[in-house]
N, C-alpha and C positions, 0 to 999 in steps of 0.2 A: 758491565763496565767496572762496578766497582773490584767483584774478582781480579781484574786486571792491574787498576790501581792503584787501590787501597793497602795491599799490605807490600811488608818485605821492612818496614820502618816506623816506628811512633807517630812521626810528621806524618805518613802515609794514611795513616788508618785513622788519625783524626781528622786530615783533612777530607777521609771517606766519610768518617759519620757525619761531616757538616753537609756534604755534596748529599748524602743520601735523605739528610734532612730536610735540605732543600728539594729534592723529588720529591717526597712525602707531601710537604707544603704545596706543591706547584700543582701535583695530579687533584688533592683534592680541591683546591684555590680555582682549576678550572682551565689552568693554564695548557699553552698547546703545543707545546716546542719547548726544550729548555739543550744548550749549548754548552759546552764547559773545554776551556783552556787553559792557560797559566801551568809554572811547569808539571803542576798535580798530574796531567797527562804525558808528561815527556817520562824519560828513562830515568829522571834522577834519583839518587836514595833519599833525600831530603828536598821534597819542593818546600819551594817557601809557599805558596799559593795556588788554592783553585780561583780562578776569574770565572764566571757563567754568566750568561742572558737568558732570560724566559721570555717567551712573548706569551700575554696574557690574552686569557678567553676573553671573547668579548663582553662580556657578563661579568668580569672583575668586580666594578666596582658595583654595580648590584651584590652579590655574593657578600661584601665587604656590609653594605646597606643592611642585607638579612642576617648580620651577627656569622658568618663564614668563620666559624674562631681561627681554621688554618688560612684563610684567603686575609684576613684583618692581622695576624703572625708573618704574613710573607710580605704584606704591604711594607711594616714596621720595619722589617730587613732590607726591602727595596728602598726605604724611603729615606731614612734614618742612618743605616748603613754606616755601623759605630766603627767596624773591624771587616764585615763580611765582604765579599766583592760581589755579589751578586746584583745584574742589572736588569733592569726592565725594559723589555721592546711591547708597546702599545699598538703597534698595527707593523703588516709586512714590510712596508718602507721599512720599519723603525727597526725591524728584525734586520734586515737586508745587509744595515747601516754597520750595527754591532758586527757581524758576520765576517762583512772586510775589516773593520777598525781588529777584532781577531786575529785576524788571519796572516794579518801585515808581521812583514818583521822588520830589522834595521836596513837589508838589503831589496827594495822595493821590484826586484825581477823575482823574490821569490817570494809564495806564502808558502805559510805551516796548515798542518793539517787541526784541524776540532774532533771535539767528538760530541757526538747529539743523544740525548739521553732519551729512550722513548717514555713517552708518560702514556 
């Protein structure tokens, strides 16, 4: 994915190392899904934004319990969430939810496409 998105522009390729950071985080943290929209994925030469959801393993906050230094670093970002846009889905519902709230656009007959990051 990030081949795809990341370069061609400064904005591009920072906002790849934030996204690839967040993979980094999510695979070890335990996480089982992570999503990523905002125009980072569209064509533009300057997105302003990646948006993403990760739903967490079920074992998060254990992981977090056992000193997880990357799962206690992704919490901080989900929780805290100074600048980043990365959200947390805590079970399928909650995954489901983000998923439309995504995919929606101004025009409610049509959605936009995600793209799903494999961890």
């Amino acid at each position: 994915m990030l081949s795809r998105f990341a370069t061609g522009s400064p904005q591009r390729n920072l906002l790849g190392r934030t996204i690839s950071h967040w993979t980094r985080l999510c695979r070890s943290a335990g996480a089982t899904r992570l999503c990523v929209d905002g125009s980072f994925v569209t064509a533009k030469d300057a997105p302003n934004d990646a948006d993403a959801v990760v739903l967490l393993g079920p074992d998060f906050a254990n992981r977090i319990a056992h000193v997880n230094v990357d799962a206690i670093l992704l919490a901080e970002i989900l929780y805290s969430r100074p600048k980043e846009h990365l959200f947390a889905a805590e079970d399928r519902r909650d995954w489901d939810d983000w998923i439309d709230f995504f995919s929606r656009t101004i025009d409610p007959t049509v959605r936009k496409g995600l793209v799903e990051v494999t961890l």
